[in-house]
Structures are given as C-alpha cells and as structure tokens.
C-alpha positions, 0 to 999 in steps of 0.5 A: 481564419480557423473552421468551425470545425476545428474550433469543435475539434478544440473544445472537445479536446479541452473538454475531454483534458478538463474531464480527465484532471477532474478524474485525477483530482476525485482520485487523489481526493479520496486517498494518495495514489502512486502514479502507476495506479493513476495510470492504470485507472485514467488508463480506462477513459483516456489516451496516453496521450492526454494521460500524460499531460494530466500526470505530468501537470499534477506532479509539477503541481504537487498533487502526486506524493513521491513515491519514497514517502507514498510509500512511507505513509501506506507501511504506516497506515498498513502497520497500524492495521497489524499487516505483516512485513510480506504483506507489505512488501506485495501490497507496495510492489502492486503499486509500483513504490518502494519496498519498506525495510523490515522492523523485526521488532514491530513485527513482533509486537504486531504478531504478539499483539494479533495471538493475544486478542485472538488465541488467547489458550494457544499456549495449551493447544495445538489446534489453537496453534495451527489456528494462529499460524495460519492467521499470521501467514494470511496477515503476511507474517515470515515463517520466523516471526510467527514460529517464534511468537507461537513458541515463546521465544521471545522475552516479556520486555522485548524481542531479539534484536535483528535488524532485518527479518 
C-alpha cells in the first residue's frame, strides 16, 4: 500500500512534467525551435532530468524539426530578410544547427537589392560608399561581395559564378 505521501510526491511529479510539455509546446507554438534553444530556455524552470524526458517525447512525437531542415527553413527565412551569408552562418551556429552553404549568386542580388533602395547615388559618392560598406558589413555581407557591389564589378544580367563565397 502506497503513503499518502508518495502518492503527493507523484502528483507533484506529473504536475511538474505536465507543466514542463506545456512549456515546450508554447515554445514550438510560436516558431521552430532547435533542440539546444529548448534546452537552454526549459533549462530555467526544470531539471535535466525531466528536460530530457520532455525532449525526447517531443522528438519521438515529431514536434522538434531535424536540425538539417530547421536549418533550411531559418536561411530562408533569413534570406528574405536581406541577412548576409556570415550573418547567417552565426545566427545558425548560436543555435546549434548546421551552417547553410554559400550562394554567391543570392548574395549579390541580396547586396545589390539593399544599396539600391538605400544609396541610391553611391556610384557618385565616397561618403555614400562608406555608408553602404558599413550597412552590408552590419547585415553580414563578405568583404568581396560588398566590394564587388560597390564597385560595379558585377554585370546587369548577372553576377560572376563561384561556387562559394
């Protein structure tokens, strides 16, 4: 026959693992996450103990996206937001997925796309330039994408192919 205190001490327990899915679930519910930034925010209320056994349900169910295709969706999502390729590669990393290869091409279009609606005289200005480089740099650009796109070493139809950046 079990105590009436173990019984509590069981109810408290699937409470407490109860609040902890509710806690993953209003995470996920909001956008993807990667299992190291449910870790790290479960990490502030719960054990490991029980972080684990909410995590590992949550795989088996399908709620956590692997990481390949978390990572996918998150350099899309940050493509269309005009972040450059090392912005992207840091952003990922912080979140423990995988880096996303480099497109030299989007990278261009990107940059170009940025000056244009930004500077549109940086052509005849060297302040307006300076101005640019520093706004791709804080976007995350390379070094050689934005002194190509400053420059004008690209052509109207299309940029130099590379394969990596």
């Amino acid at each position: 026959m079990c105590s009436k205190e173990t019984i509590e001490s069981n109810i408290e327990s699937d409470r407490i693992l109860q609040q902890a899915r509710n806690s993953l679930a209003n995470y996920l519910a909001r956008r993807d996450h990667s299992e190291l930034e449910l870790r790290q925010k479960l990490r502030r209320r719960y054990p490991e103990t029980l972080i684990e056994k909410v995590i590992q349900e949550a795989l088996e169910r399908g709620w956590i996206l692997p990481p390949e295709e978390l990572a996918e969706r998150v350099t899309q999502q940050l493509h269309r937001k005009k972040k450059g390729y090392l912005y992207i590669v840091r952003y990922l990393k912080v979140r423990g997925l995988p880096p996303a290869p480099a497109d030299f091409e989007t990278e261009i279009d990107k940059a170009l796309e940025l000056i244009s609606s930004l500077f549109p005289d940086v052509a005849n200005s060297f302040e307006q330039k300076q101005r640019a480089y520093r706004h791709l740099q804080r976007r995350g650009f390379e070094d050689s994408i934005i002194r190509e796109v400053i420059r004008g070493d690209h052509s109207p139809s299309g940029p130099k192919a590379r394969s990596r950046i």
